[in-house]
PyMOL commands that place a pseudoatom at each C-alpha (Angstrom):
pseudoatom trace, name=CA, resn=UNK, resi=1, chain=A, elem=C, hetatm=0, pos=[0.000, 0.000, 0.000]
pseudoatom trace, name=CA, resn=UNK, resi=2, chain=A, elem=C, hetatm=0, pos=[1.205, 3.328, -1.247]
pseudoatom trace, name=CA, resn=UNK, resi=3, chain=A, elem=C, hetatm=0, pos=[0.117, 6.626, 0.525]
pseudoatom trace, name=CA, resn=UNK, resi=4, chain=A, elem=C, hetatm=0, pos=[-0.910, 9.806, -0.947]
pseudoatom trace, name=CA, resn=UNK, resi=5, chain=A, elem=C, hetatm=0, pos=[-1.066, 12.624, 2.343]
pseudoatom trace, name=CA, resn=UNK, resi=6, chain=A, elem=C, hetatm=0, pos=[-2.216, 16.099, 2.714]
pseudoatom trace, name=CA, resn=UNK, resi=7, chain=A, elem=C, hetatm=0, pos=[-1.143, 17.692, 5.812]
pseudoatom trace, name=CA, resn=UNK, resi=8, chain=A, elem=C, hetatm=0, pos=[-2.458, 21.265, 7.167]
pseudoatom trace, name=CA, resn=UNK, resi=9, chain=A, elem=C, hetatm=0, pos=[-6.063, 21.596, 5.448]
pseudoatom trace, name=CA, resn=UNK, resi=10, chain=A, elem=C, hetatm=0, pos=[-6.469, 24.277, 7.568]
pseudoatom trace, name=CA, resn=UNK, resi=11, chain=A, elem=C, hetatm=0, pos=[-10.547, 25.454, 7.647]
pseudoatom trace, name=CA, resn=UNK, resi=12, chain=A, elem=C, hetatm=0, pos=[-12.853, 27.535, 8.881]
pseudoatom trace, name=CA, resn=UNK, resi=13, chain=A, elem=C, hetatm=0, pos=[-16.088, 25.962, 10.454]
pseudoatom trace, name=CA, resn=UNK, resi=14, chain=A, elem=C, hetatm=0, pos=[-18.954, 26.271, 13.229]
pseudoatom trace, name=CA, resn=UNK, resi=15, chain=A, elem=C, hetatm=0, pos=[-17.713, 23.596, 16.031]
pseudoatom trace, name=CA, resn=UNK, resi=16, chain=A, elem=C, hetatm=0, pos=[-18.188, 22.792, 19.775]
pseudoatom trace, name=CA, resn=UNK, resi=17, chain=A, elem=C, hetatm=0, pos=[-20.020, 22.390, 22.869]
pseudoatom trace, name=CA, resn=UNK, resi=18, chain=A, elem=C, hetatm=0, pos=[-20.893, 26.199, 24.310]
pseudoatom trace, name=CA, resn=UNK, resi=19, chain=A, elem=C, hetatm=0, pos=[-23.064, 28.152, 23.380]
pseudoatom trace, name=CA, resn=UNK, resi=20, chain=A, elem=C, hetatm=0, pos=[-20.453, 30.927, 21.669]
pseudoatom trace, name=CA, resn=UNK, resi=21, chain=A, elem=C, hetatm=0, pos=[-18.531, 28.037, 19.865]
pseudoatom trace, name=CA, resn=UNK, resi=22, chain=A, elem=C, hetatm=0, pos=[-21.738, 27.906, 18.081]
pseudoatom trace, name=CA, resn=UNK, resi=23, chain=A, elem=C, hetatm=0, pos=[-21.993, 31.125, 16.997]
pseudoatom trace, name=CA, resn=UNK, resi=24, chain=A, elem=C, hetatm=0, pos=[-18.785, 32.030, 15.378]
pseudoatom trace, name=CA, resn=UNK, resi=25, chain=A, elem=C, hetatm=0, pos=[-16.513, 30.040, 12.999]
pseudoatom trace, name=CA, resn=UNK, resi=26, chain=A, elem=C, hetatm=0, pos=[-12.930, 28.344, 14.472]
pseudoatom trace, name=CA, resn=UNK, resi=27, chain=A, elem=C, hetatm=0, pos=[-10.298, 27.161, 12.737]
pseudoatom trace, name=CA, resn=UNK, resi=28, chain=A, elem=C, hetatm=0, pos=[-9.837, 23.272, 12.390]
pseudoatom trace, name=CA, resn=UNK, resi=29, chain=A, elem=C, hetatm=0, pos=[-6.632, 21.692, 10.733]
pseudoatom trace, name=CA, resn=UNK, resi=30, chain=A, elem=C, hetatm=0, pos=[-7.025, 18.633, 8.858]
pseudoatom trace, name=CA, resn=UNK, resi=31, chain=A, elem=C, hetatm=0, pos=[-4.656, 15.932, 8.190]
pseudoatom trace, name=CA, resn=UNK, resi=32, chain=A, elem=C, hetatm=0, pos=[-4.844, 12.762, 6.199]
pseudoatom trace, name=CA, resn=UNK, resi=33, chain=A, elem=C, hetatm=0, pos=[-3.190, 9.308, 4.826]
pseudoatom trace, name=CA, resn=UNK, resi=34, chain=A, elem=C, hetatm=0, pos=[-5.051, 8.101, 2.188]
pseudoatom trace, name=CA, resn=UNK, resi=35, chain=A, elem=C, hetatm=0, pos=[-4.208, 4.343, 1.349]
pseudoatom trace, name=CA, resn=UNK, resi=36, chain=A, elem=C, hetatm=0, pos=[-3.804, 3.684, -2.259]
pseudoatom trace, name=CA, resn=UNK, resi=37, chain=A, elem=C, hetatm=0, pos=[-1.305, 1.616, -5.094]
pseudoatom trace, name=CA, resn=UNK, resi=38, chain=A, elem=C, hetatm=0, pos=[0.142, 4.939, -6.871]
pseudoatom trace, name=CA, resn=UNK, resi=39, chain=A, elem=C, hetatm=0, pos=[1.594, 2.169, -9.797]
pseudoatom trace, name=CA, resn=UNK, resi=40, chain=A, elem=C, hetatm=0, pos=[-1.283, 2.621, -12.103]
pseudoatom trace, name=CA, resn=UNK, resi=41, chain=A, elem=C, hetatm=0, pos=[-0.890, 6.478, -12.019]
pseudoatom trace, name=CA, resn=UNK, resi=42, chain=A, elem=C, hetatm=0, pos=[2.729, 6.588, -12.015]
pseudoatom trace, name=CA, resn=UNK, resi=43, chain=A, elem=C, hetatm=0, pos=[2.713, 4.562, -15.126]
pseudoatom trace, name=CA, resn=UNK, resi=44, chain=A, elem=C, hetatm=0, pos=[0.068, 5.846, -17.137]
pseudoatom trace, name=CA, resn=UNK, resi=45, chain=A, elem=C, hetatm=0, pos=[0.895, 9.446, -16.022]
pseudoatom trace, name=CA, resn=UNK, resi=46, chain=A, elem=C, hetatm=0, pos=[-2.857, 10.262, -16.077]
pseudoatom trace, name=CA, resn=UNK, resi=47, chain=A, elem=C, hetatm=0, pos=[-4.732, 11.843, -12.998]
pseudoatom trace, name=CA, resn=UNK, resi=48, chain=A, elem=C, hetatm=0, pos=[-8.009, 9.602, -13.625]
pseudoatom trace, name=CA, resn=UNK, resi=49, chain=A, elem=C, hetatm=0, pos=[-5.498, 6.879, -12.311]
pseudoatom trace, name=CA, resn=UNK, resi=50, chain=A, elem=C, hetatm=0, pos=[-4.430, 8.648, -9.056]
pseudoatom trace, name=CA, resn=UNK, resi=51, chain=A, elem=C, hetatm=0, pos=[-5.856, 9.959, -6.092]
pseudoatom trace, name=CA, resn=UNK, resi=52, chain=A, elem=C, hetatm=0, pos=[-6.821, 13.763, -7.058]
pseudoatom trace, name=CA, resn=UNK, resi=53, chain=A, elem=C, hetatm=0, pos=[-5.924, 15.756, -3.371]
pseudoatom trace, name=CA, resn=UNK, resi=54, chain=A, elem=C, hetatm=0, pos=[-7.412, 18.222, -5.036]
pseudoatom trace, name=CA, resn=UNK, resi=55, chain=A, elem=C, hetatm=0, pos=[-10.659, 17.055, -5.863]
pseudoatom trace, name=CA, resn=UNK, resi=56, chain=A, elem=C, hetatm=0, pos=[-10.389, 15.922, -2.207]
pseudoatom trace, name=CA, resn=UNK, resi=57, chain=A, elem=C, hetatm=0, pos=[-8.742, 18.871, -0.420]
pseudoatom trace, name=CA, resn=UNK, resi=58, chain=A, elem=C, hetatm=0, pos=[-12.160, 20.695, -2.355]
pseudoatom trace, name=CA, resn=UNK, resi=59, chain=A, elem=C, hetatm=0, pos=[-14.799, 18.310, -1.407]
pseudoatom trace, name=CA, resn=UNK, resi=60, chain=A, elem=C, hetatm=0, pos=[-13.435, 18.083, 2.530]
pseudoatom trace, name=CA, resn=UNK, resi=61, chain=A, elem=C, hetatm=0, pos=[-13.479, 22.071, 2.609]
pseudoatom trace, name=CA, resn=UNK, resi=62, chain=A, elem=C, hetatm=0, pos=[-16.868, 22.412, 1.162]
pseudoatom trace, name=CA, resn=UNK, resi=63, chain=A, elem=C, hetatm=0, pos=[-17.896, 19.815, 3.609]
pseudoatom trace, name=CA, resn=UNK, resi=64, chain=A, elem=C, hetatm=0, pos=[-16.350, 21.099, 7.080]
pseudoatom trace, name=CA, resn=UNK, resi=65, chain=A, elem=C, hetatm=0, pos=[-16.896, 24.880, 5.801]
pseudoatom trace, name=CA, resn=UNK, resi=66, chain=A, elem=C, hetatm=0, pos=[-20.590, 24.134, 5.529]
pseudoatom trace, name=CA, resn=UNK, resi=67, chain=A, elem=C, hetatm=0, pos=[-20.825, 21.865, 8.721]
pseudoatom trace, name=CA, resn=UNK, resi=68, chain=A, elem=C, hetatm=0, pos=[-22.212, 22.281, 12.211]
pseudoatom trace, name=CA, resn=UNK, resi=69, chain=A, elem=C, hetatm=0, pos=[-21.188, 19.726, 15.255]
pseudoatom trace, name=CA, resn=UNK, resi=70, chain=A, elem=C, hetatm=0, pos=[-20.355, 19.817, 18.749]
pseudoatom trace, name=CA, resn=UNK, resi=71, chain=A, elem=C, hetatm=0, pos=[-18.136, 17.347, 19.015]
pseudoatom trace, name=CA, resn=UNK, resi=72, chain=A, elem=C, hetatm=0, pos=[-14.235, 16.759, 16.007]
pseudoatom trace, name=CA, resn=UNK, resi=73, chain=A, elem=C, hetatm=0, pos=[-14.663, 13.302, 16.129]
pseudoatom trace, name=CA, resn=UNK, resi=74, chain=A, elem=C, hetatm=0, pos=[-18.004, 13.290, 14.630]
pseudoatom trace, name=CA, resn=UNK, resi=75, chain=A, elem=C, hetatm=0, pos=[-16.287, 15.602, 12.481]
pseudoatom trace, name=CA, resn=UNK, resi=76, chain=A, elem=C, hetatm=0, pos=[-13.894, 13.147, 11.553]
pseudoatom trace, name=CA, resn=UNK, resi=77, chain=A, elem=C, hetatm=0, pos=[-15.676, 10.172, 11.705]
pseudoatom trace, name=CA, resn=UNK, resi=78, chain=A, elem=C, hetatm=0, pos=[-18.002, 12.473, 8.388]
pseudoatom trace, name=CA, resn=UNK, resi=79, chain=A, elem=C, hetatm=0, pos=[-14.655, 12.946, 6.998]
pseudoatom trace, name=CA, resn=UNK, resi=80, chain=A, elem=C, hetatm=0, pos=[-13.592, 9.775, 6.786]
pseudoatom trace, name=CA, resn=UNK, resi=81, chain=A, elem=C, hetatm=0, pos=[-16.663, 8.827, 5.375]
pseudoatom trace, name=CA, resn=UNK, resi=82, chain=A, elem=C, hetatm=0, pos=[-16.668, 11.417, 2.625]
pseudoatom trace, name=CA, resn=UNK, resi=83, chain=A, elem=C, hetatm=0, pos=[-13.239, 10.016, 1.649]
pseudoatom trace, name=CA, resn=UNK, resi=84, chain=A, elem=C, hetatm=0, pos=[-14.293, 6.163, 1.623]
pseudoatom trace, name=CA, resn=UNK, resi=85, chain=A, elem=C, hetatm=0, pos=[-17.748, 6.420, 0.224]
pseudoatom trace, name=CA, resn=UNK, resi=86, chain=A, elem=C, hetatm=0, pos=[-17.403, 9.154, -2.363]
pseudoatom trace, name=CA, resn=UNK, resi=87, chain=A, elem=C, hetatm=0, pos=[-13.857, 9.435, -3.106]
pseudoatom trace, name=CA, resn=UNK, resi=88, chain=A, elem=C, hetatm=0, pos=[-13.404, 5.722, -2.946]
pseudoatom trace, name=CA, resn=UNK, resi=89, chain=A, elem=C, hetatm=0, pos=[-10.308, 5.405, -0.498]
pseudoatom trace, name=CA, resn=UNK, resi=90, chain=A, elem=C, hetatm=0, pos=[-9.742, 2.028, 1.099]
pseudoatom trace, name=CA, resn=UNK, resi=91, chain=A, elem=C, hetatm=0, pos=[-8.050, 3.319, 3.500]
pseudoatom trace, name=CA, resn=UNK, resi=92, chain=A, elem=C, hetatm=0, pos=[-7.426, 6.226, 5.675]
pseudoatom trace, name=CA, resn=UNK, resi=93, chain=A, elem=C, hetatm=0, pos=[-5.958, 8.229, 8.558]
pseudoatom trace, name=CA, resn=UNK, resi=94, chain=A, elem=C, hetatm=0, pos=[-7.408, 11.511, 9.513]
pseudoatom trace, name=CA, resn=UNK, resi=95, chain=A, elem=C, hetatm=0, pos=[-6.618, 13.842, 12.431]
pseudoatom trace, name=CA, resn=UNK, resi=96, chain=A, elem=C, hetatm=0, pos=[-8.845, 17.243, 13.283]
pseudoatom trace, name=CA, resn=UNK, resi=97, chain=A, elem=C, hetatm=0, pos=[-7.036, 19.546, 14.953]
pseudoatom trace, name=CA, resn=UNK, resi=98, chain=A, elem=C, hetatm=0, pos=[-8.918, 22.235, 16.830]
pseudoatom trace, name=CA, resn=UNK, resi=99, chain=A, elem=C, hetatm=0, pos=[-6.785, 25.102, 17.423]
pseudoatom trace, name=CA, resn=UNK, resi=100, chain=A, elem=C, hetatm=0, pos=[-6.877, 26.733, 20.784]
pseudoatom trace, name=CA, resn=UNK, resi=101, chain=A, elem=C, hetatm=0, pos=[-9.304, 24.225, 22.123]
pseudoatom trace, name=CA, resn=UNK, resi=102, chain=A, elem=C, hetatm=0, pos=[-7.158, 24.445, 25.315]
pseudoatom trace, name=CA, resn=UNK, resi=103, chain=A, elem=C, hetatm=0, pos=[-5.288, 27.108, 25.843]
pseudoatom trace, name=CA, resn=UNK, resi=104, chain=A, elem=C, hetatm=0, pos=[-2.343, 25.318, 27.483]
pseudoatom trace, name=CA, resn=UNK, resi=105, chain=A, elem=C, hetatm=0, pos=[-2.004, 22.972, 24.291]
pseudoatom trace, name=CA, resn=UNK, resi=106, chain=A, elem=C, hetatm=0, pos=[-0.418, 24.073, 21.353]
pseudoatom trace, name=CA, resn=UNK, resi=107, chain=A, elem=C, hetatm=0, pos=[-2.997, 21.171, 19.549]
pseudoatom trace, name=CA, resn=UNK, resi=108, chain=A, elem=C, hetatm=0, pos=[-6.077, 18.986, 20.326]
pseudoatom trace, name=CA, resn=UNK, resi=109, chain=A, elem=C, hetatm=0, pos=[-8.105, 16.731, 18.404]
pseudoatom trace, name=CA, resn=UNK, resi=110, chain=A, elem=C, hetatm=0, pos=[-8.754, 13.501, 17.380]
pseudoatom trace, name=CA, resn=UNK, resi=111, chain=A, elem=C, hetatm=0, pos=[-6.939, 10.839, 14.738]
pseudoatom trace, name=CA, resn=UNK, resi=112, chain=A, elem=C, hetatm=0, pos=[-9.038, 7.811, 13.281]
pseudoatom trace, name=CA, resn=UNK, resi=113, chain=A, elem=C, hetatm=0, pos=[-7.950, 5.193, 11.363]
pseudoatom trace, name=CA, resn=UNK, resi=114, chain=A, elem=C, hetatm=0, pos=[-11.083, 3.595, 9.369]
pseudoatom trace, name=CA, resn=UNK, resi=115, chain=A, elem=C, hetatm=0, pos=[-10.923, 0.903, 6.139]
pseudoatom trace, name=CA, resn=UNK, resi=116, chain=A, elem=C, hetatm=0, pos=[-8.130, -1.827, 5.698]
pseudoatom trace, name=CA, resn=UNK, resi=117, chain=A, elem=C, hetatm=0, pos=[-4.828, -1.870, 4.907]
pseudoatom trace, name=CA, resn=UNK, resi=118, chain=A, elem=C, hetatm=0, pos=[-3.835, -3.213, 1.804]
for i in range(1, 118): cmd.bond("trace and resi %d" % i, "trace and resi %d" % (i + 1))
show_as sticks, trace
zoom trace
């Protein structure tokens, strides 16, 4: 198994449990693996053959952008979703970092790991 990443997805959404988190947008960072066999693409040279992070780094921004939740690892559990259903990854790792969450942490969040390793 390959990996195609993109690290710092950095996006602007309405997230958390008080009552002022949900009235103002915060800043999440995203962060993902996605499992894949880059061959195909490398050999064929063709972007139908490989894992578009753009088309992805688009779809995930329109997605969190446009999103309301209380809690990043529902967050990331849609993410992940987004990714396996619609994108068709077999395989990823995603972390959501919410920035400032705790203001004695430079990060918090969560990382999943969802689909199978191949």
């Amino acid at each position: 198994m390959d990996i195609v990443f993109l690290r710092g997805l950095r996006i602007e959404t309405t997230i958390g449990i008080y009552d002022w988190e949900k009235q103002v947008k915060q800043p999440v960072v995203l962060d993902l693996e996605m499992g894949t066999d880059v061959a195909r693409a490398a050999a064929t040279d063709r972007i139908e053959d490989a894992v578009d992070y753009k088309a992805v780094s688009k779809r995930l921004q329109r997605f969190v952008s446009e999103s309301r939740f209380e809690l990043v690892e529902t967050l990331a559990e849609r993410c992940a979703e987004i990714l396996r259903e619609e994108m068709g990854i077999g395989w990823v790792r995603l972390s959501v970092n919410k920035i400032g969450a705790v203001s004695a942490a430079a990060d918090v969040g969560v990382i999943i790991e969802r689909g199978e390793r191949t």
